[in-house]
TORKOL-4160 file (C-alpha; in steps of 0.2 Angstrom, whole numbers, padded with zeros to 4 digits, m for minus):
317
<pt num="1" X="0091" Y="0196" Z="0303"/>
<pt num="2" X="0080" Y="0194" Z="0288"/>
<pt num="3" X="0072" Y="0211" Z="0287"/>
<pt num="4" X="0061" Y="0218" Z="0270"/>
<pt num="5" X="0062" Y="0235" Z="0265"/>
<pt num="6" X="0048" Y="0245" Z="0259"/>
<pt num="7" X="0048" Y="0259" Z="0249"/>
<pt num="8" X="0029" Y="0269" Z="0242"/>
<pt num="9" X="0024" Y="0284" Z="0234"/>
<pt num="10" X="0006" Y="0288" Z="0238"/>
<pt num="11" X="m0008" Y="0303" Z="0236"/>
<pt num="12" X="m0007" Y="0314" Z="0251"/>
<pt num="13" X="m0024" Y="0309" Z="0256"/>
<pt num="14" X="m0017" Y="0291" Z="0260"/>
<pt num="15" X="m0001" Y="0297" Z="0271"/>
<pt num="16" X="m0009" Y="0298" Z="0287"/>
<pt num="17" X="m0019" Y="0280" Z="0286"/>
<pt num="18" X="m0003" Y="0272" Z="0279"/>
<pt num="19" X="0008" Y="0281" Z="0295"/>
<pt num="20" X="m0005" Y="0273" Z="0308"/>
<pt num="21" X="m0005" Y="0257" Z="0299"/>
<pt num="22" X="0012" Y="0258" Z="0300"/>
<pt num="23" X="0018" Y="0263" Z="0317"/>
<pt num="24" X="0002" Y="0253" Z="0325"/>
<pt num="25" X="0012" Y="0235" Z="0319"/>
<pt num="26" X="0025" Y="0229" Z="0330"/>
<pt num="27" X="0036" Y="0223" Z="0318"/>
<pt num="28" X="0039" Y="0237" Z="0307"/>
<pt num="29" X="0055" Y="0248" Z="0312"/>
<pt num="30" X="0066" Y="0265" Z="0303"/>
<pt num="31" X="0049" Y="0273" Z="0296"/>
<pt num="32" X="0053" Y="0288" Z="0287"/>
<pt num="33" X="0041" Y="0301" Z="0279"/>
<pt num="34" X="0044" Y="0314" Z="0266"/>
<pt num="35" X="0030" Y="0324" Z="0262"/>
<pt num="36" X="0029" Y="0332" Z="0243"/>
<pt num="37" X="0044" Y="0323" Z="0240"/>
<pt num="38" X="0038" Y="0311" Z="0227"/>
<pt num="39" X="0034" Y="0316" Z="0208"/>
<pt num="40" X="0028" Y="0306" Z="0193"/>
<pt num="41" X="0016" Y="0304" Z="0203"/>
<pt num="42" X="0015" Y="0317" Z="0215"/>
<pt num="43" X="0016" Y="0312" Z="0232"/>
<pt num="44" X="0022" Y="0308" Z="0248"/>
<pt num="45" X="0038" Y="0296" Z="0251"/>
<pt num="46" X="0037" Y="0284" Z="0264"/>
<pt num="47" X="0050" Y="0269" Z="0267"/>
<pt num="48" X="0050" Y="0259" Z="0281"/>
<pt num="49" X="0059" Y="0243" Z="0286"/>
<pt num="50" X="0048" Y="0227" Z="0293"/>
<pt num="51" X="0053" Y="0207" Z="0299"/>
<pt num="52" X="0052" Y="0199" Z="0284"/>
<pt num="53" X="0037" Y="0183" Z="0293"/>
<pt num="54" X="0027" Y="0201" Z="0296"/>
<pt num="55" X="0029" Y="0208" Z="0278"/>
<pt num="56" X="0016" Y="0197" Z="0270"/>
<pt num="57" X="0001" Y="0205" Z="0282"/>
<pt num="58" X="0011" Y="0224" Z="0280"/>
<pt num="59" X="0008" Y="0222" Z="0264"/>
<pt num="60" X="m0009" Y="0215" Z="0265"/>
<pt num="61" X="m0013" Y="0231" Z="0275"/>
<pt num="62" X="m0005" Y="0243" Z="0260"/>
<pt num="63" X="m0015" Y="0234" Z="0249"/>
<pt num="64" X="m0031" Y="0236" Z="0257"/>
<pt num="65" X="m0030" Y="0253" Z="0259"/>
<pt num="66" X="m0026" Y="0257" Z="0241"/>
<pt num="67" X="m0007" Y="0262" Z="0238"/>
<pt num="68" X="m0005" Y="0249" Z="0226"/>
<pt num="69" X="m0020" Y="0257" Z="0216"/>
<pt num="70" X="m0016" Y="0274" Z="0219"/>
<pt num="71" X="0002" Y="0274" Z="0221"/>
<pt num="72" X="0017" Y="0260" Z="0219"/>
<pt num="73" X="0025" Y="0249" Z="0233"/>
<pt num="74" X="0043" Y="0243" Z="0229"/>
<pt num="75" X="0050" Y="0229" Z="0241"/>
<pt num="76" X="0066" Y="0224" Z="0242"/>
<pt num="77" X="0076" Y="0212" Z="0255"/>
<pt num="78" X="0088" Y="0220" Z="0266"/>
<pt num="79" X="0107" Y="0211" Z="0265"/>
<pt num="80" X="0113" Y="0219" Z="0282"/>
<pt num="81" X="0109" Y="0230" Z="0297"/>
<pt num="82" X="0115" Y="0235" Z="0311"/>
<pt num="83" X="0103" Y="0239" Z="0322"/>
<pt num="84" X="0101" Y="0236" Z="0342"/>
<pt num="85" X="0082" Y="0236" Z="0339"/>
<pt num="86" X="0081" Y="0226" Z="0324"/>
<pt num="87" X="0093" Y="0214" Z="0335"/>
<pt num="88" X="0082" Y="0212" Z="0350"/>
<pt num="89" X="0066" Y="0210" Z="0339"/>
<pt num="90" X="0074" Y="0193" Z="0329"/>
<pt num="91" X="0078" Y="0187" Z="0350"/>
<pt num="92" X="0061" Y="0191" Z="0356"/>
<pt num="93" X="0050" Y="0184" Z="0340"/>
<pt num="94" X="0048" Y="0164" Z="0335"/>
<pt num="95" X="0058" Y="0160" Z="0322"/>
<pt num="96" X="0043" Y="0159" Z="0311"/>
<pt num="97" X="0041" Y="0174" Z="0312"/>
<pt num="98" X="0055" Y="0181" Z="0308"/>
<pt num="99" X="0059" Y="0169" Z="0293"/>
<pt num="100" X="0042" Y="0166" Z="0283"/>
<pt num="101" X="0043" Y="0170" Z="0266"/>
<pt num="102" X="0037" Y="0185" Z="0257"/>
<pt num="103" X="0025" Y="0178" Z="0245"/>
<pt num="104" X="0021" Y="0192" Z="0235"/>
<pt num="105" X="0041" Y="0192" Z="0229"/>
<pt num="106" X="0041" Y="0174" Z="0228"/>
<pt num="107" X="0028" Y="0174" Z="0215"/>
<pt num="108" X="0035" Y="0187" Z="0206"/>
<pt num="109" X="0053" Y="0180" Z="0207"/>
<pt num="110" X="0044" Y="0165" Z="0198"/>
<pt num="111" X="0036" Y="0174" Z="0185"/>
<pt num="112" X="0050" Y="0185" Z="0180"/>
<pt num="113" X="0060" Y="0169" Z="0178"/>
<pt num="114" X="0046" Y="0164" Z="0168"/>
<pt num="115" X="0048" Y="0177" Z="0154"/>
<pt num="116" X="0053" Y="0168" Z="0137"/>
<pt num="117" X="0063" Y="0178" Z="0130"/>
<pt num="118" X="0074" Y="0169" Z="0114"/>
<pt num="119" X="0089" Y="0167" Z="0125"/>
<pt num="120" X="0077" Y="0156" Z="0135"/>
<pt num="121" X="0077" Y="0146" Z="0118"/>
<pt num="122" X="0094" Y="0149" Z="0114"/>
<pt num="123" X="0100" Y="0140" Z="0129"/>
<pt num="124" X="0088" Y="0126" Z="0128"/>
<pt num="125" X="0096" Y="0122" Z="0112"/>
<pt num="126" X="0114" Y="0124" Z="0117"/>
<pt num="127" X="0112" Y="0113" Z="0129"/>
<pt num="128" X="0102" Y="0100" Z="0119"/>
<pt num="129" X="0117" Y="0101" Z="0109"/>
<pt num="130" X="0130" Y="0098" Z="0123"/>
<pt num="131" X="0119" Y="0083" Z="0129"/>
<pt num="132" X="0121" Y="0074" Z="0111"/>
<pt num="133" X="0139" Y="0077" Z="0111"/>
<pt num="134" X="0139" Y="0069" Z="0130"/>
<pt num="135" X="0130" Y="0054" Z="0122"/>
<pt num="136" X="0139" Y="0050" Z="0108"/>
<pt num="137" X="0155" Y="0053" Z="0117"/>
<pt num="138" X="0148" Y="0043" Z="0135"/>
<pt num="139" X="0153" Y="0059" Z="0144"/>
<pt num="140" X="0140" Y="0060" Z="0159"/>
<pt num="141" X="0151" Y="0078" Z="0164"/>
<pt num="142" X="0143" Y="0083" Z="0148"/>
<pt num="143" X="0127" Y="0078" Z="0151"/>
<pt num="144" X="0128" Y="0086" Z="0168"/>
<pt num="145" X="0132" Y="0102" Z="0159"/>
<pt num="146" X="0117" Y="0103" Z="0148"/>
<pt num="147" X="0108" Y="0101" Z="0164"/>
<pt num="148" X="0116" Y="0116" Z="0170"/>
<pt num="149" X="0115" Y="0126" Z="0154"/>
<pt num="150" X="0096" Y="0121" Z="0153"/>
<pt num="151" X="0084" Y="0136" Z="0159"/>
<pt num="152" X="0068" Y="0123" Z="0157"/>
<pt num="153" X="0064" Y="0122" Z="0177"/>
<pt num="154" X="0059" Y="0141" Z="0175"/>
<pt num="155" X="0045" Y="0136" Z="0164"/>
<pt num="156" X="0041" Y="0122" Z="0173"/>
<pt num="157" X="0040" Y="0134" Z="0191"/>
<pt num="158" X="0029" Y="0145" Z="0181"/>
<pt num="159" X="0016" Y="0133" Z="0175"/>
<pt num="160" X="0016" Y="0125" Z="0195"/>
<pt num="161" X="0012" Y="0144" Z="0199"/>
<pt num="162" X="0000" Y="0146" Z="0184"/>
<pt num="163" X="m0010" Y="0131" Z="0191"/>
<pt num="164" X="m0008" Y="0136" Z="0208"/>
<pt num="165" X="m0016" Y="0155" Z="0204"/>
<pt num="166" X="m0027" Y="0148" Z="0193"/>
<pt num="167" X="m0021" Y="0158" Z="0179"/>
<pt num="168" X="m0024" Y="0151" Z="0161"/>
<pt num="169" X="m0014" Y="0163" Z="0152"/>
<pt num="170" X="0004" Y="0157" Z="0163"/>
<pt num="171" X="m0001" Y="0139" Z="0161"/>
<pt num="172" X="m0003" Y="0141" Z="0140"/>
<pt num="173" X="0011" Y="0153" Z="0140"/>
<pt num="174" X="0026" Y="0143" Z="0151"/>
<pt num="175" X="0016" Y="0126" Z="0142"/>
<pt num="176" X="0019" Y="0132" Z="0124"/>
<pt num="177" X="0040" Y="0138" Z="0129"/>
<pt num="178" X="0042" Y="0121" Z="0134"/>
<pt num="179" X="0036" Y="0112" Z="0120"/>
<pt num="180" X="0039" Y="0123" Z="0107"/>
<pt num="181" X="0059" Y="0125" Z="0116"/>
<pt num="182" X="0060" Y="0107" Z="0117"/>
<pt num="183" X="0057" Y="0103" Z="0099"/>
<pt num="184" X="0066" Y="0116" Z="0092"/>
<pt num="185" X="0082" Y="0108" Z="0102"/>
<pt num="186" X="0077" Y="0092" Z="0095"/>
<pt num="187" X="0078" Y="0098" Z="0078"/>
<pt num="188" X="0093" Y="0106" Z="0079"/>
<pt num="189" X="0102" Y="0093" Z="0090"/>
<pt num="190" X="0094" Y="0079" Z="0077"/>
<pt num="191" X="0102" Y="0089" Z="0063"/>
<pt num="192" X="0119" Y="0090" Z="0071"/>
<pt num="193" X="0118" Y="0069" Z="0076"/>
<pt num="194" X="0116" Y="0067" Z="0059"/>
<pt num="195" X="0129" Y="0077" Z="0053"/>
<pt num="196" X="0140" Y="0069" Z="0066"/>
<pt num="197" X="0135" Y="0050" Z="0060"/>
<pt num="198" X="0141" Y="0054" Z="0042"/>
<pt num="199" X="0157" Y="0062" Z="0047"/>
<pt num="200" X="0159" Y="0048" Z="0059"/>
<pt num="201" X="0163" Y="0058" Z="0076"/>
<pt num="202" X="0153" Y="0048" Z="0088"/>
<pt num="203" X="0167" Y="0036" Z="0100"/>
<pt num="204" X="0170" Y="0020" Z="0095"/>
<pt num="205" X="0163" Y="0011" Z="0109"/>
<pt num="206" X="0144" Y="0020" Z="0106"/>
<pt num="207" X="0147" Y="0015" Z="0087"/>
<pt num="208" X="0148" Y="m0003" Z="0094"/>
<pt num="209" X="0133" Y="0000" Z="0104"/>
<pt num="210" X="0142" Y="0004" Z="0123"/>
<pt num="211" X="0130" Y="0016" Z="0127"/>
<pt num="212" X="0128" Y="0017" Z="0144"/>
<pt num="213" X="0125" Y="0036" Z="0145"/>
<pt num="214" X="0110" Y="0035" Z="0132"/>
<pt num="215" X="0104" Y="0019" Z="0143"/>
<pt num="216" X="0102" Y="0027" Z="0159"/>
<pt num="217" X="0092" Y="0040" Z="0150"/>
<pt num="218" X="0081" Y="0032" Z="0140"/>
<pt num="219" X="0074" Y="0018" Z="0153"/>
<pt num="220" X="0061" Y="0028" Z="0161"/>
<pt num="221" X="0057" Y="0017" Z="0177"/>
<pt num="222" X="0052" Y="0018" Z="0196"/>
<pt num="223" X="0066" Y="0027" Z="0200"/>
<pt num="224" X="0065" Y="0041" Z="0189"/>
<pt num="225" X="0049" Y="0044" Z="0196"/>
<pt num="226" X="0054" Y="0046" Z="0213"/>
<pt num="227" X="0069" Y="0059" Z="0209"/>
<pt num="228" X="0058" Y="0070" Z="0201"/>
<pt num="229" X="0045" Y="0070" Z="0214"/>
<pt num="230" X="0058" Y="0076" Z="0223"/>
<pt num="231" X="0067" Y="0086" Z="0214"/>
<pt num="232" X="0048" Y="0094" Z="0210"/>
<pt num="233" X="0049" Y="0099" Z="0229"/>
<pt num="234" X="0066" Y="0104" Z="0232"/>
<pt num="235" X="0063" Y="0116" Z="0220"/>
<pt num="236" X="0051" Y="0126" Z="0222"/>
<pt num="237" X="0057" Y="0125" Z="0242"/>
<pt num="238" X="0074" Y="0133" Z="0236"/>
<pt num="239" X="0063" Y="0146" Z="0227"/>
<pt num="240" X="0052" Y="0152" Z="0242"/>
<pt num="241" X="0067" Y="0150" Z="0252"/>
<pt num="242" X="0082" Y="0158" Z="0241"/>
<pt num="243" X="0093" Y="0142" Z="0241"/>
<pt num="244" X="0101" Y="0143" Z="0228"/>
<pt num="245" X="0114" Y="0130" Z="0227"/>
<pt num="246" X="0099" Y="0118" Z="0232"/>
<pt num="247" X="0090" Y="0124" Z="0215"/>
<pt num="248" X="0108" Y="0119" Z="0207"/>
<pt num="249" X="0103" Y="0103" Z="0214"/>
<pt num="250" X="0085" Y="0101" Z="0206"/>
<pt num="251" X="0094" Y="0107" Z="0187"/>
<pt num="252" X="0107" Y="0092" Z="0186"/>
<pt num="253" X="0095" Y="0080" Z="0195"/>
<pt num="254" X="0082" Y="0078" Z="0181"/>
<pt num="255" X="0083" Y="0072" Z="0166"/>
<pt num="256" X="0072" Y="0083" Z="0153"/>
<pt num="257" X="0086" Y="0092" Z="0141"/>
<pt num="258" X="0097" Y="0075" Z="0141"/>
<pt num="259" X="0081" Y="0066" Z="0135"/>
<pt num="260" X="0077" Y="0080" Z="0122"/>
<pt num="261" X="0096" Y="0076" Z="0116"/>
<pt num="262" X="0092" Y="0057" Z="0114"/>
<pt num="263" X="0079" Y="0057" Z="0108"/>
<pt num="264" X="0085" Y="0067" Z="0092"/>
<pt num="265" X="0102" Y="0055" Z="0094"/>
<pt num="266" X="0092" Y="0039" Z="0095"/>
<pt num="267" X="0082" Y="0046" Z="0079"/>
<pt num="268" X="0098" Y="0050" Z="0067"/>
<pt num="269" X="0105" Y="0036" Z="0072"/>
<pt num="270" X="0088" Y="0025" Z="0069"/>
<pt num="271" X="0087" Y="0018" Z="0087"/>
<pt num="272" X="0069" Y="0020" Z="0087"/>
<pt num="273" X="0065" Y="0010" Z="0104"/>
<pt num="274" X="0078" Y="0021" Z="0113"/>
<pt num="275" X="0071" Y="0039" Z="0106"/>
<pt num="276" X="0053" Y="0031" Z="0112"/>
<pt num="277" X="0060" Y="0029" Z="0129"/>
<pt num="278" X="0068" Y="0045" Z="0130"/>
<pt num="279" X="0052" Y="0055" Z="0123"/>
<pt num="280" X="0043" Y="0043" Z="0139"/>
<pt num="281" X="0058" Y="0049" Z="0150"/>
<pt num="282" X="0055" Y="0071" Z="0144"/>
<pt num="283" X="0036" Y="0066" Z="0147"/>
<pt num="284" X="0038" Y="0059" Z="0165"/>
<pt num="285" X="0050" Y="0073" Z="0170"/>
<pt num="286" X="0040" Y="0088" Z="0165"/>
<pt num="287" X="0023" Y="0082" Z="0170"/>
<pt num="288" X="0029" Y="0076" Z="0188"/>
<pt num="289" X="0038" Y="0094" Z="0191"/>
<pt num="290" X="0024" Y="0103" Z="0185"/>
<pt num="291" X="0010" Y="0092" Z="0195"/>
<pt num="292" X="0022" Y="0089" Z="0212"/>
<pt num="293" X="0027" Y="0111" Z="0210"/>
<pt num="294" X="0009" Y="0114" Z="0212"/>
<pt num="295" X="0007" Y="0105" Z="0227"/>
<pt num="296" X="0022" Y="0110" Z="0236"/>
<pt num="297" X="0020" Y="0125" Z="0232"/>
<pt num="298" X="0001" Y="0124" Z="0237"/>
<pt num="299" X="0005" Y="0113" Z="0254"/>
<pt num="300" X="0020" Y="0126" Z="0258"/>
<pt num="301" X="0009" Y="0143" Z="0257"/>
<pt num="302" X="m0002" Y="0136" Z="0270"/>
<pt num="303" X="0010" Y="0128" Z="0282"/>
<pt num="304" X="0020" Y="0142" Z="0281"/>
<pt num="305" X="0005" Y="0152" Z="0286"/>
<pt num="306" X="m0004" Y="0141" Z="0300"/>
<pt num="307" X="0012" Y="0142" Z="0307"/>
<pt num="308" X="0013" Y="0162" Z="0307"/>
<pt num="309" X="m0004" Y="0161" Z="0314"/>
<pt num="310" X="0001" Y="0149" Z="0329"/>
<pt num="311" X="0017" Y="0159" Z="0330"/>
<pt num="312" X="0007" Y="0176" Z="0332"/>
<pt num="313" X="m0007" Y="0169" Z="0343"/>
<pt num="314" X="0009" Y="0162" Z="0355"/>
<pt num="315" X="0019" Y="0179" Z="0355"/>
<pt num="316" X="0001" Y="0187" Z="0360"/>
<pt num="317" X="m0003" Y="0177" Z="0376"/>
């Protein structure tokens, strides 16, 4: 059963409204109470268990009555239970109910993964670098592994969620990581292309101009559009959802780090209509995730919640 545990410290003052807020809620289960128990701040220990489709107006609830403010609430998701109650509460509620995201931990999930800290750059750049050896040697494994190694759907998730909150400062922020991160691999993988031209290292057959690795990236077409709409909405559907094999998916579906890696090919190697199509190809890619995020994400909040609503109204008659 998908169950969230809760866990606050709060004033004394607001123990009592938060145990009837509590107890008065169908949903919630295994509230415990530890008075003075809390310090730094001082306070009062509550934790309590609650259906994770319910946990979004618990924690509405908490909110309004200040514990935030006045206290702390940590959430966490509950890996196991074995519990009869907890049991016969999955089998008597709509599955709506019971598996509606949290969220408050979906945002925050996004924004922590958000944070661009320099091995956010370091790994954009490793894997610019891997994707250039994967075009000069027409290795697509290689180019699926700078896919992998690339952490730039992170910044891309936090702009859609930027947009979505209407918060400048997450859209500038995850905006300015992406471009600065994509031209620092750029540089760096243009420097190694052109060390690699004069030391001759590339394959023969891309020397000869067999590059169908580079070609495939550097046509931007009707098709390209269409896998990164959806790859726009299967992720942010794996990230509400915790899917994370289906996020795997979404990393070696687009093409942004092996565009950013032909373009700085295409350059040392002077194919200036290929690094044109590829810097088309980074474009594409990042502007459709961000746009087509933001509307998922936008479209799922509200689906997820008209169907909680329904599902409630339905459990109530």
């Amino acid at each position: 059963m998908d169950l969230t545990h809760f866990r606050m410290v709060l004033p004394p003052a607001l123990t009592q409204p938060t145990i009837d807020l509590l107890t008065a809620d169908g949903h919630v289960l295994n509230l415990v109470v530890v008075k003075s128990a809390a310090h730094s701040p001082d306070g009062d220990a509550l934790e309590c268990d609650v259906m994770k489709g319910a946990a979004n107006s618990v924690l509405d609830g908490l909110r309004e009555l200040g514990v935030d403010r006045m206290g702390s609430i940590a959430v966490d998701d509950v890996e196991m239970m074995f519990s009869r109650r907890a049991g016969q509460m999955e089998a008597d509620e709509p599955s709506t109910l019971v598996h509606t995201p949290l969220w408050a931990a979906v945002e925050a999930h996004i924004r922590a993964e958000g944070t661009y800290l320099p091995s956010f750059y370091l790994f954009l750049v490793i894997a610019g670098l891997i994707g250039s050896v994967g075009i000069m040697s027409n290795s697509q494994i290689l180019i699926v592994a700078a896919m992998v190694v690339g952490p730039e759907y992170n910044a891309i998730a936090g702009v859609a969620l930027g947009f979505d909150r209407g918060n400048r400062r997450r859209v500038r922020e995850g905006a300015r990581a992406l471009t600065v991160g994509f031209l620092l691999a750029i540089v760096v993988t243009f420097g190694f292309a052109v060390l690699s031209r004069a030391a001759h290292f590339e394959t023969e057959a891309f020397q000869r101009g067999v590059r169908p690795v580079s070609q495939l990236i550097d046509t931007p077409n009707f098709f390209s559009l269409v896998v990164a709409s959806l790859a726009g909405i299967v992720g942010i559907v794996s990230l509400t959802e915790a899917r994370a094999s289906a996020l795997l998916g979404v990393f070696i579906s687009v093409t942004t780090i092996p565009a950013a890696s032909d373009i700085a090919v295409s350059l040392a190697f002077a194919y200036w209509s290929e690094a044109w199509g590829s810097l088309l190809q980074l474009l594409l890619n990042v502007v459709v995730l961000v746009i087509v995020g933001f509307l998922t994400l936008r479209l799922q909040r509200r689906l997820w919640r008209r169907a909680s609503r329904r599902a409630g109204a339905e459990v109530e008659e």
